[in-house]
C-alpha positions as CSV (number, residue, x, y, z in Angstrom):
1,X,24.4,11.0,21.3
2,X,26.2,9.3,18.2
3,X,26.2,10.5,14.8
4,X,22.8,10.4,13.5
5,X,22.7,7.7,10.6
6,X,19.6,9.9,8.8
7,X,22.9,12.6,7.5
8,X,23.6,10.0,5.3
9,X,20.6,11.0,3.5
10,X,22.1,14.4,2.4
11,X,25.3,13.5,1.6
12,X,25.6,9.8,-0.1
13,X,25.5,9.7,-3.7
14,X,21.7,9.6,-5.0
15,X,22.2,6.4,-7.0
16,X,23.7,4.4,-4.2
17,X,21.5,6.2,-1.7
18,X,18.5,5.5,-3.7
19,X,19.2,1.8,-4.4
20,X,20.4,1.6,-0.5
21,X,16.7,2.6,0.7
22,X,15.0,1.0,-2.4
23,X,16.4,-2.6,-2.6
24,X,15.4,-2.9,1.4
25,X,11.8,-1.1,0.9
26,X,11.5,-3.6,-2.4
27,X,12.2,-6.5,-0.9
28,X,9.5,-5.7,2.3
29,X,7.2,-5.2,0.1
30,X,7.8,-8.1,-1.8
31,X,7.5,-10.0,1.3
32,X,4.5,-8.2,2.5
33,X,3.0,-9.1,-0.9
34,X,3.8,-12.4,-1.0
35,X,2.3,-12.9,2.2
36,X,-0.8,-11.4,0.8
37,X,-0.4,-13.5,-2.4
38,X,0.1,-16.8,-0.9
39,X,-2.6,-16.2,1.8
40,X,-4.9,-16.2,-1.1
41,X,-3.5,-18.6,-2.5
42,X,-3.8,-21.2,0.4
43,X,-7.5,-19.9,0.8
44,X,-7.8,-20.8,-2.6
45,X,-6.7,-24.2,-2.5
46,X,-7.7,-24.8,1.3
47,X,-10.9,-23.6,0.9
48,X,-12.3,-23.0,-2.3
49,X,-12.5,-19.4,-4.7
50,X,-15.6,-18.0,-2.9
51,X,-13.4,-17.1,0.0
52,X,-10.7,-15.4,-2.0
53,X,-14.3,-13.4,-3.0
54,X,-14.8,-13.1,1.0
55,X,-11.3,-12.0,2.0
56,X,-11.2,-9.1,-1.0
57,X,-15.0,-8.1,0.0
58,X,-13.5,-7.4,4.1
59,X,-10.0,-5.7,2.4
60,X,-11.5,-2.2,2.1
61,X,-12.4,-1.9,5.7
62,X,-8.9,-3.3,7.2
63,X,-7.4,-1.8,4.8
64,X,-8.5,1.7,5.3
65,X,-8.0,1.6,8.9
66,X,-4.8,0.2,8.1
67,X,-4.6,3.2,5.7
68,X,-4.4,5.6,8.8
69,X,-1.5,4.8,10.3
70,X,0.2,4.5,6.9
71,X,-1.2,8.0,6.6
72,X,-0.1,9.5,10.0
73,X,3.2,7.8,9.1
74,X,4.2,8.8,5.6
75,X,2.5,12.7,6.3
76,X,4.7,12.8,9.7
77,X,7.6,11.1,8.5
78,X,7.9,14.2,5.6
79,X,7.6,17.2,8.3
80,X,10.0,14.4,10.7
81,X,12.6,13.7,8.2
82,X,13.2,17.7,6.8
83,X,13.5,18.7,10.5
84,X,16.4,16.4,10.5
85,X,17.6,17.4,7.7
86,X,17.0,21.0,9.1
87,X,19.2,19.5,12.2
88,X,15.7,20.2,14.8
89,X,15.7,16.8,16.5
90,X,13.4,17.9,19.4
91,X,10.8,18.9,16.1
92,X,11.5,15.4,15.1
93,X,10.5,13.4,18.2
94,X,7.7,15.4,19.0
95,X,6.3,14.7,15.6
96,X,6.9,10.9,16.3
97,X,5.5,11.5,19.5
98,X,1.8,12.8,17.9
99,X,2.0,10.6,15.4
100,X,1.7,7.7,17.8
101,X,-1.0,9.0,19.7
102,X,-2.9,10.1,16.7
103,X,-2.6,6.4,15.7
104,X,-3.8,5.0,18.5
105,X,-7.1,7.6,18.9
106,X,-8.3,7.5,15.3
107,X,-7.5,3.7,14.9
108,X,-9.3,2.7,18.0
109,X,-12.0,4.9,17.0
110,X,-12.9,3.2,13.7
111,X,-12.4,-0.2,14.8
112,X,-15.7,0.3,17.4
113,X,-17.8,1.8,14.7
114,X,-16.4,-1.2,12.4
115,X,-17.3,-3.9,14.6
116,X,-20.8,-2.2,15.6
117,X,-21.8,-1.7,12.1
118,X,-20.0,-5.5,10.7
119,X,-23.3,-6.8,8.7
120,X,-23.8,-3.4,7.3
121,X,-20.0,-3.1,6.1
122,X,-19.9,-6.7,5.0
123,X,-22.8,-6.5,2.8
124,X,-21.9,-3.0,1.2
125,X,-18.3,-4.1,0.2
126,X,-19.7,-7.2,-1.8
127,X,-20.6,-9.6,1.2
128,X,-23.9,-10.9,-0.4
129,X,-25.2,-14.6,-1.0
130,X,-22.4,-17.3,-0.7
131,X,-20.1,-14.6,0.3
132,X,-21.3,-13.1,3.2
133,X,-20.9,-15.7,6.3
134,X,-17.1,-16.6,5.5
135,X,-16.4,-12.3,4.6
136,X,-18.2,-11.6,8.0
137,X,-16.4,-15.1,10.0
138,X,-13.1,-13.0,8.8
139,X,-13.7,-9.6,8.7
140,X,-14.4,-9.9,12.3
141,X,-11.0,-11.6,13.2
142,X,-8.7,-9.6,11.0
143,X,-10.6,-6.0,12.7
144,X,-9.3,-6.8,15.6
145,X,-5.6,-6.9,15.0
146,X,-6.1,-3.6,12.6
147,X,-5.1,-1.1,15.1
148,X,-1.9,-2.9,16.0
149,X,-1.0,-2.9,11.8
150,X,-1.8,0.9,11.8
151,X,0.8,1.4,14.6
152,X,3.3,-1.0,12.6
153,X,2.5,0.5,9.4
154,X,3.2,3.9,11.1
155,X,6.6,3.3,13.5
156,X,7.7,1.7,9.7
157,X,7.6,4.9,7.6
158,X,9.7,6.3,10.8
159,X,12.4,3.9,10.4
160,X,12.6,4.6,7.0
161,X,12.5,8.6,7.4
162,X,15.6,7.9,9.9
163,X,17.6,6.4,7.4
164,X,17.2,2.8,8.7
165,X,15.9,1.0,5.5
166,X,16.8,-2.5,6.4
167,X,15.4,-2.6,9.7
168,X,11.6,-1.3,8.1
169,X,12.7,-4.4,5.7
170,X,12.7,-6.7,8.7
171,X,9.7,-5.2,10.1
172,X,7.5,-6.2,6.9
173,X,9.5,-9.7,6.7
174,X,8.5,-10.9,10.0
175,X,4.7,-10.6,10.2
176,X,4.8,-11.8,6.5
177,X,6.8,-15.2,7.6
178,X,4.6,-15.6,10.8
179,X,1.6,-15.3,8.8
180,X,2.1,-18.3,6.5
181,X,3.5,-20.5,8.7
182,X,0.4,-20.1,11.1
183,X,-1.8,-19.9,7.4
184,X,-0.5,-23.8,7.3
185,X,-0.6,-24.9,10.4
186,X,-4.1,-23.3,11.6
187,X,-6.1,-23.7,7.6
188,X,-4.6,-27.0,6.4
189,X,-3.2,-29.1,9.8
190,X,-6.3,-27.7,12.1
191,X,-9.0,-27.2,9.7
192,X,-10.0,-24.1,10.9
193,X,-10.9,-22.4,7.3
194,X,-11.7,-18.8,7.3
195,X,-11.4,-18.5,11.1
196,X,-8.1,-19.8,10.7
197,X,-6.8,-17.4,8.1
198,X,-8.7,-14.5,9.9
199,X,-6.4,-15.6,13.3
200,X,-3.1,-15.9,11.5
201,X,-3.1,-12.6,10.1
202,X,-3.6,-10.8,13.4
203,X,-1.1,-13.1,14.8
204,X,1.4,-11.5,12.8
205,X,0.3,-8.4,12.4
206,X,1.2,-8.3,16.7
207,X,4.5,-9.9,15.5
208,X,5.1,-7.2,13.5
209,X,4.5,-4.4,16.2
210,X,6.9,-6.3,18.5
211,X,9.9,-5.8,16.1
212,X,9.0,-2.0,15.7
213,X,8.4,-1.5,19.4
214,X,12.2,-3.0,20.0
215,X,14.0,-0.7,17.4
216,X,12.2,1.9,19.1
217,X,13.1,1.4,22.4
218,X,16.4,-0.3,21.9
219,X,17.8,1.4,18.4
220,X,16.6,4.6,17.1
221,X,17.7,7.8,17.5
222,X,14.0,8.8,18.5
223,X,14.0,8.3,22.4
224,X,10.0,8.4,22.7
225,X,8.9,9.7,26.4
226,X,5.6,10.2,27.3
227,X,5.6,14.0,27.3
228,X,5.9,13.9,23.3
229,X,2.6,12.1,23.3
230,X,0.9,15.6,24.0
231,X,-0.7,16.6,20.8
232,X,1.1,19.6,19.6
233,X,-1.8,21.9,17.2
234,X,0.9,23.4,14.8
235,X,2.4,19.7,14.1
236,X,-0.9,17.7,13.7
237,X,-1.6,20.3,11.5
238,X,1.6,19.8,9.6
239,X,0.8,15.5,9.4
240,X,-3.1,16.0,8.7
241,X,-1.9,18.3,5.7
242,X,0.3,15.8,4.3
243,X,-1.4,12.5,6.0
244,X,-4.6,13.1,4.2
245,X,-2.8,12.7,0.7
246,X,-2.3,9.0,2.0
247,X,-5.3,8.4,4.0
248,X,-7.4,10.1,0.3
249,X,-5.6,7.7,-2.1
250,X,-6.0,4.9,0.1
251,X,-9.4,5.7,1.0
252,X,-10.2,5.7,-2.6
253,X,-8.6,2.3,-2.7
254,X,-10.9,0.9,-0.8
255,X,-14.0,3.0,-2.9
256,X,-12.8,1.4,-5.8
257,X,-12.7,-2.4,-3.9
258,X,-16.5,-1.5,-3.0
259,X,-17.6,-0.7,-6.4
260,X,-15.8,-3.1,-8.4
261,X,-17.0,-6.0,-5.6
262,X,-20.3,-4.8,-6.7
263,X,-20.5,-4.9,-10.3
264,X,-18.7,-8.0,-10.6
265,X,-21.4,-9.9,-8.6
266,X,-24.0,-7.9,-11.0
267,X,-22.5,-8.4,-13.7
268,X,-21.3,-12.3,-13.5
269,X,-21.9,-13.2,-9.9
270,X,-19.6,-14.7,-7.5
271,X,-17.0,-16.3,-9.6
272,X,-16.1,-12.7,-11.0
273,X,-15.3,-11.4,-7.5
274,X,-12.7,-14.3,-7.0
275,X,-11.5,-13.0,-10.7
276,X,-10.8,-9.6,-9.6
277,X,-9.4,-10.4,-6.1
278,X,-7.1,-12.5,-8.0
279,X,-6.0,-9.7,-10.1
280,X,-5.8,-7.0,-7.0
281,X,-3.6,-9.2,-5.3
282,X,-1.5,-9.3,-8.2
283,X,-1.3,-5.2,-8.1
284,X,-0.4,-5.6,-4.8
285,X,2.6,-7.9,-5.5
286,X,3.8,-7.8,-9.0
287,X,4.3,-4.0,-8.2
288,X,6.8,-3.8,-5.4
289,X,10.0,-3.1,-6.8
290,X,8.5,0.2,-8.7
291,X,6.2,1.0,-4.9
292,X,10.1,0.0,-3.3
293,X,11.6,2.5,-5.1
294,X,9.0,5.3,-4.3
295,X,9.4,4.5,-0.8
296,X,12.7,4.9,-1.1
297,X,12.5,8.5,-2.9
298,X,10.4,9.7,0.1
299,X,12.8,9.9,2.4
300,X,15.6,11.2,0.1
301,X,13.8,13.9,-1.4
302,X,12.3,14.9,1.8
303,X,15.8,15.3,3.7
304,X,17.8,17.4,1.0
305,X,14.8,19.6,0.3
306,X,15.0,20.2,4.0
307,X,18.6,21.2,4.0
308,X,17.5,23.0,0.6
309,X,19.8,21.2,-1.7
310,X,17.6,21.2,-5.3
311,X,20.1,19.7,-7.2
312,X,20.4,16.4,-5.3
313,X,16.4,16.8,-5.1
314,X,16.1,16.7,-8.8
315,X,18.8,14.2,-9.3
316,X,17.0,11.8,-7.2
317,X,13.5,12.2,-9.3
318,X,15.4,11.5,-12.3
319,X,17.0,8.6,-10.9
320,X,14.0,7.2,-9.5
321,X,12.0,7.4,-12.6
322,X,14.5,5.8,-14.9
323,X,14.8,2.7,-11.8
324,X,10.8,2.5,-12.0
325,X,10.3,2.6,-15.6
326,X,12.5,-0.2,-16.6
327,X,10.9,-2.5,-13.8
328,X,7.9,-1.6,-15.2
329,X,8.9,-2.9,-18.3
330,X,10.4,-6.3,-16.9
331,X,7.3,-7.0,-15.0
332,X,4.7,-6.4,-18.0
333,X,6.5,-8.6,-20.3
334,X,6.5,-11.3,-17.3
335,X,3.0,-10.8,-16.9
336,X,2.2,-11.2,-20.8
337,X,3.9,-13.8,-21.0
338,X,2.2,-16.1,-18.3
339,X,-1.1,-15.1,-17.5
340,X,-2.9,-18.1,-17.3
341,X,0.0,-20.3,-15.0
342,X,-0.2,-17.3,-13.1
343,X,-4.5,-17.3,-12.6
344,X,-4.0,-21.5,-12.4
345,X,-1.8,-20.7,-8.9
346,X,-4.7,-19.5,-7.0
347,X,-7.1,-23.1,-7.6
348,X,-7.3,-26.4,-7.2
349,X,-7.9,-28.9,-9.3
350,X,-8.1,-31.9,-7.0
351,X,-10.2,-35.1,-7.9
352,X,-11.9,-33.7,-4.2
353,X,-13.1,-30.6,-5.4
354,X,-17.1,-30.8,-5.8
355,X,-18.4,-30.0,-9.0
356,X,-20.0,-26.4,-8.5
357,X,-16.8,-25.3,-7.5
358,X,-15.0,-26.7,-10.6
359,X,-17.3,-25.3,-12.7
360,X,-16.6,-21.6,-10.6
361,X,-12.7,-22.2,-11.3
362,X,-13.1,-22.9,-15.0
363,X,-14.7,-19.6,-15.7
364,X,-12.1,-17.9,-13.2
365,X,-9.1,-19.5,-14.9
366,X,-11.1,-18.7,-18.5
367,X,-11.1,-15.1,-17.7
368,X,-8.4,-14.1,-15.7
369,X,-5.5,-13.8,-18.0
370,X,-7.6,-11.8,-20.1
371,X,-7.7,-9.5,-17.1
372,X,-4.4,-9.8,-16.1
373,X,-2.9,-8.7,-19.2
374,X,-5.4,-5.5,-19.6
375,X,-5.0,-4.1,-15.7
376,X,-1.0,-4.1,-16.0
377,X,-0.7,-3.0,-19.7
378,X,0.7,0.6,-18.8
379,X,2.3,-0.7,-16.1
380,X,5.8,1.1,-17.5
381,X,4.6,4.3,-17.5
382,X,3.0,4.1,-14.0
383,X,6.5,5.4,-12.5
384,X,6.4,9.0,-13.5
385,X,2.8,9.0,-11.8
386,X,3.7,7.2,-8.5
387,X,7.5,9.4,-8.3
388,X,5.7,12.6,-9.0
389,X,2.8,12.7,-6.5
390,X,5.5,11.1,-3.8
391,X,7.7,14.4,-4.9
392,X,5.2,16.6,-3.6
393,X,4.1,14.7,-0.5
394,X,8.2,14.4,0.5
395,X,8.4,18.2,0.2
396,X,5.7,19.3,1.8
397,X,3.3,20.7,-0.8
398,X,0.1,18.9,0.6
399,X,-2.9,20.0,-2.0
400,X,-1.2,18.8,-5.1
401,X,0.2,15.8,-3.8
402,X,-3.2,15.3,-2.7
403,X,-4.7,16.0,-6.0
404,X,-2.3,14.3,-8.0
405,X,-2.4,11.2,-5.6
406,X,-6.3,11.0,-6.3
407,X,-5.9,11.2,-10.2
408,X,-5.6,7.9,-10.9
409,X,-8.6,6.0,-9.2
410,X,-10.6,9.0,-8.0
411,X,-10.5,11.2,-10.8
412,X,-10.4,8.5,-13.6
413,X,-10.7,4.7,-13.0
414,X,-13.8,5.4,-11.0
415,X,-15.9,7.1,-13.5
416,X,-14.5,4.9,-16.2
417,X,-15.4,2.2,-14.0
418,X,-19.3,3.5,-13.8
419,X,-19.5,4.0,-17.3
420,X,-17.8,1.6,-19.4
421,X,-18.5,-1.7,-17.9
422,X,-22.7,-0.4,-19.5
423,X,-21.2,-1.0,-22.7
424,X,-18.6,-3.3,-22.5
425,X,-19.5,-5.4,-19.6
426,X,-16.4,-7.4,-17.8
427,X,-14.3,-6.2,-20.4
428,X,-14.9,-2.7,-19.7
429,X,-14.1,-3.2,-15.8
430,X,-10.6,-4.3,-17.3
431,X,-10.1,-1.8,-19.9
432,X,-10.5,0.9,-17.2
433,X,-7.0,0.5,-15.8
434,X,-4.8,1.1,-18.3
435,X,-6.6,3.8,-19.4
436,X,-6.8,5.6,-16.1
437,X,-2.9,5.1,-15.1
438,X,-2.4,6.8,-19.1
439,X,-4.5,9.7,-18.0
440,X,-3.4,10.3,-14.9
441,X,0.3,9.7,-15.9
442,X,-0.1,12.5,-18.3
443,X,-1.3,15.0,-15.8
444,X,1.0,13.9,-12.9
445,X,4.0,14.2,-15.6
446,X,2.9,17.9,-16.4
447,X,3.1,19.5,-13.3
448,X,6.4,17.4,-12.3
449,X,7.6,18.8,-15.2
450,X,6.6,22.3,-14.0
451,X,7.9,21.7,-10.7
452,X,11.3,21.1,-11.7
453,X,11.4,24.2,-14.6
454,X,10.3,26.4,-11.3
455,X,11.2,25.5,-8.1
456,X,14.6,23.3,-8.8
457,X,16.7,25.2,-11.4
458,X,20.1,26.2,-10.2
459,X,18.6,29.5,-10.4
460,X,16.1,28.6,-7.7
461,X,18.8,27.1,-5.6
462,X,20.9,29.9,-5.3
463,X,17.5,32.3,-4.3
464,X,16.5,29.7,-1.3
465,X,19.8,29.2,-0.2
């Protein structure tokens, strides 16, 4: 077998390592979020701001099932990429091996219960008056295709624990390409409308799995058979540990879609759900250089603490923080600067457009910059939150990354998001953010801090070596 390309991992230099797994992470995500981005914004344009409300109110069900092969991934791909780093390549594969079939039960699983219970799910999340029959017209389309993503979004952290950044990269590019081309042709040139936009994203969501089932079977240095498919106790153990710090903040996620769908048609109505999806799609995207260089960390930080090299580990939080922080910093001052062009992308303003529906995207376009500007405001310290749970996940140390990777929305936004908006109304939904990603960065810093006093001195090196 040749040279496994993951031994890079432990011996390039940390800053062209990190930038090496970064840049390619970065510009998947980017991608991805575009995708996600300009899907909405089509929608928008195509078909009017209610069903940008209806696609965010069916996000926190595809997107937690989603969440679960991200989760089996990232927790698997930490105990897969220190046994490579420990040089235990049958450890390695069988990990892929359960991780795949894990997928595959728990996905399948959820996607019945999701489809039995759809009116249920559609109205909880936010689905009600104008919103629910184009919600459940989509959430119906997209479920379907959701057990294929959480395979993709799976066999992707796996590339990426091998040391095979760009072809993860490719992986996100391609469904992200497919799915606005067939956005186009199946919303605008066939007039299909939700139904369309529900088809083109499992359309390329089985794109997407087609890429990552070639590298698989044609490129990696995991040969897959179907004896590694047998669960193995010790190793689900290991990927549950560290899966469920994923699978928690995710699931939050989608807690925190569900409440805020909620108040926002209480407190306003519709038009302030279309406000907010506006601004979580903006989360998703204007965030993926700082979200690229975490998953870039993961990988790094997993493989030398594996081989036990603490120095390089250390270097490589440093490094990552420093990268984060001074994106963050770029991308708040874009943000402030061009709120509103930014909220005007996502409507029309066509002579067509019936009156009710200009009158929605006038108090959308009124309110979103104000929004914008509030939810990103800390956005430059975020790093030292997102680097430091990541830390603990790569190494293995499941209850605080799991604690740490709930801090933010579990522990914070979500009570803030309870209580303030009583007071403050839509301001207070806003407000919430920035204070949440302070309190939690504060925390997260702490025990990082700690961490690296402890457990990553050269004093510490020398004892675990």
């Amino acid at each position: 077998m040749a040279k496994p390309t993951s031994q890079a991992l432990g011996s390039d230099p940390i800053s062209k390592l990190l930038l090496k797994q970064a840049i390619p992470a970065s510009i998947g995500i980017l991608v991805m979020s575009l995708n996600i981005l300009v899907d909405s914004i089509f929608v928008g344009k195509w078909v009017g701001p209610i069903a940008i409300a209806a696609i965010n109110v069916v996000l926190p069900v595809s997107f937690f099932i989603a969440a679960i092969g991200m989760a089996i991934g990232i927790g698997g791909s930490s105990v897969l990429s220190r046994a490579l780093g420990a040089n235990n390549y049958e450890k390695a594969i069988r990990v892929f091996g359960n991780q795949t079939a894990l997928t595959l039960l728990i996905t399948l699983t959820f996607i019945s219960l999701g489809l039995v219970f759809a009116d249920t799910l559609v109205d909880t999340f936010g689905g009600k008056g104008d919103i629910f029959s184009s919600a459940k017209d989509y959430y119906r389309i997209v479920l379907y295709g959701v057990p294929i993503l959480a395979l993709s979004m799976m066999g992707n952290t796996v590339i990426r624990a091998e040391g095979k950044p760009k072809h993860a990269m490719i992986a996100m590019i391609i469904p992200s390409v497919a799915n606005l081309f067939l956005d186009y042709l199946f919303i605008n040139v066939f007039g299909w409308e939700m139904i369309g936009a529900g088809w083109a994203t499992t359309a390329s969501y089985i794109c997407c799995f087609a890429y990552i089932f070639y590298f698989f079977f044609a490129i990696s240095e995991l040969r897959l058979q179907i004896k590694h498919l047998k669960f193995n106790l010790p190793i689900l153990k290991e990927i549950a540990a560290l899966g469920s710090t994923t699978l928690a903040r995710q699931g939050v996620i989608s807690i925190v879609y569900l409440i805020l769908n909620n108040i926002m048609v209480d407190i306003e109505g519709e038009w302030a759900v279309a406000c907010y999806a506006i601004v979580s799609r903006l989360l998703m995207f204007a965030l993926f250089p700082i979200i690229g260089i975490t998953q870039g960390f993961l990988p790094i930080a997993s493989y030398n603490y594996g081989a036990q090299e603490f120095g390089r580990v250390k270097q490589v939080i440093y490094t990552a923080i420093t990268y984060a922080t001074g994106l963050g910093i770029f991308i708040l001052g874009l943000l402030f600067a061009f709120p509103e062009s930014i909220a005007q992308l996502f409507l029309s303003n066509g002579a067509h457009i019936p009156d009710a529906q200009k009158a929605i995207n006038a108090l959308v376009l009124k309110e979103a910059p104000t929004a914008i500007r509030y939810v990103f405001a800390a956005s430059p310290i975020i790093a030292i939150q997102l680097i430091g749970s990541a830390y603990f996940q790569a190494v293995g140390k499941a209850v605080p990354a799991l604690l740490l990777s709930l801090s933010k929305q579990g522990f914070f936004l979500i009570p803030l998001l309870l209580i303030l908006p009583k007071y403050y109304g839509i301001l207070g939904v806003w407000i919430a953010f920035p204070i949440s990603d302070a309190l939690s960065t504060l925390v997260t810093g702490f025990f990082l801090h700690r961490e690296i006093k402890t457990k990553l001195t050269p004093k510490h090196a020398v004892a675990n070596s």
